[in-house]
N, C-alpha and C positions, 0 to 999 in steps of 0.2 A: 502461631503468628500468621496474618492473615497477609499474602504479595496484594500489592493495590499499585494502582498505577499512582506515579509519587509527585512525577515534574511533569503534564500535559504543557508544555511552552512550544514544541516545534510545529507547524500545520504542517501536514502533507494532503495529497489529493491523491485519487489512485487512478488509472487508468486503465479501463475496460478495454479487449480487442473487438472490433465489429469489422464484418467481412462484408465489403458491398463489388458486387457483382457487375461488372461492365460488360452490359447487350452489346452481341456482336463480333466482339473479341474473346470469349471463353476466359477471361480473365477475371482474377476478383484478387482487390487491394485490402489490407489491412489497416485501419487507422483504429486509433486509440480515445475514447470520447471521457470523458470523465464521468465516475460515480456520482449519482448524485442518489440523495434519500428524503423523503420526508420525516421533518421531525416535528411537524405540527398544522397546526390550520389557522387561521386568521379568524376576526370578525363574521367577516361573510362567510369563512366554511371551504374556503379557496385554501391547497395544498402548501403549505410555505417548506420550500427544500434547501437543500446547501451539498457543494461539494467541496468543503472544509473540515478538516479532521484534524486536531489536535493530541498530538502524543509524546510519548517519553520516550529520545532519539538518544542510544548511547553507543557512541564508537566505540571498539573494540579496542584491546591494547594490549599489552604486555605480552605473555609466551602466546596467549592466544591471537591476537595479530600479527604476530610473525608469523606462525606456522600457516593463516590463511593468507599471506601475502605471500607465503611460499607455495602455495599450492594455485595462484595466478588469481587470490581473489581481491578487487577494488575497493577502497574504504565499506570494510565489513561495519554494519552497526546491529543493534538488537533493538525493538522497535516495541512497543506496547502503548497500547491505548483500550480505554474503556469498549465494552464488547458493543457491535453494530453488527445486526445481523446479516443486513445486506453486503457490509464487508467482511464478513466471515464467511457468508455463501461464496462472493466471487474470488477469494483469494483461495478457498478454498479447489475451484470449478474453473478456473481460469487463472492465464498466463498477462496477471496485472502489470501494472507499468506503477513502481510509487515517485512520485513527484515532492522532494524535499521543496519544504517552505513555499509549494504549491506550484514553483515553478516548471514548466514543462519543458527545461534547454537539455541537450548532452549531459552539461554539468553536473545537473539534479537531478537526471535520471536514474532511479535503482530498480533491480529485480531482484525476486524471493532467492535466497538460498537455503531456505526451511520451509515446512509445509507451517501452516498457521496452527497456535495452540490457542484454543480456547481453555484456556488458564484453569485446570480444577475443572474444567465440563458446568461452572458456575454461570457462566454468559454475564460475565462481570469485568471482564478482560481479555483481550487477543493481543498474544505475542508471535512475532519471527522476526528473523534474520532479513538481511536485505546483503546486498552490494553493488557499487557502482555499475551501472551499463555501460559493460564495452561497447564503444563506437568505431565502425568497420569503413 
């Protein structure tokens, strides 16, 4: 029996870090920009891109949510969505930011609590874990 991604209805967006450097001050901030990929070309040959990603968002529950809610973790979910390779490099290569239902607030902020499975090594699916971001 083949796993396939079943429900894609949640969008998420992910969020890349990029470090920009302030002359003068030896300092450099961190902001978050969104992924984006191209998934085709128009008429004219012009890139058409998107930073929308559609996937199958399941909260966790039963013996297995209590024991991450005992161990201090925030609405744990498990996340799959058909395979993207640019989001398989940066989840894999970097410390993403995923953004439920695309929104960028506290709220709907989550980070990895697994490294990413490319599902079978088939590039047919990527799964992991996610949990709320603490806000400090």
């Amino acid at each position: 029996m083949k796993t396939t991604v079943r429900e894609t209805r949640t969008l998420i967006k992910f969020g890349v870090p990029q470090s920009v450097y302030t002359g003068g001050q030896g300092t450099s901030a961190t902001t978050y920009v969104l992924l984006t990929v191209v998934i085709g070309q128009d008429a004219l040959g012009a890139d058409i891109t998107t930073d929308c990603f559609y996937c199958e968002w399941r909260n966790s529950f039963g013996a297995q949510a209590i024991q991450q809610q005992a161990d201090g973790i925030q609405d744990p979910a498990r996340v799959r969505l058909p395979f993207v390779q640019a989001v398989y490099d940066a989840l894999r290569k970097k410390q993403v930011r995923v953004y439920k239902h695309g929104l960028t607030d506290a709220e709907h902020t989550f980070e990895l609590t697994s490294s990413v499975d490319n599902y079978a090594e088939e590039n047919k699916m990527l799964e992991f874990q996610v949990k709320r971001r603490a806000v400090k």
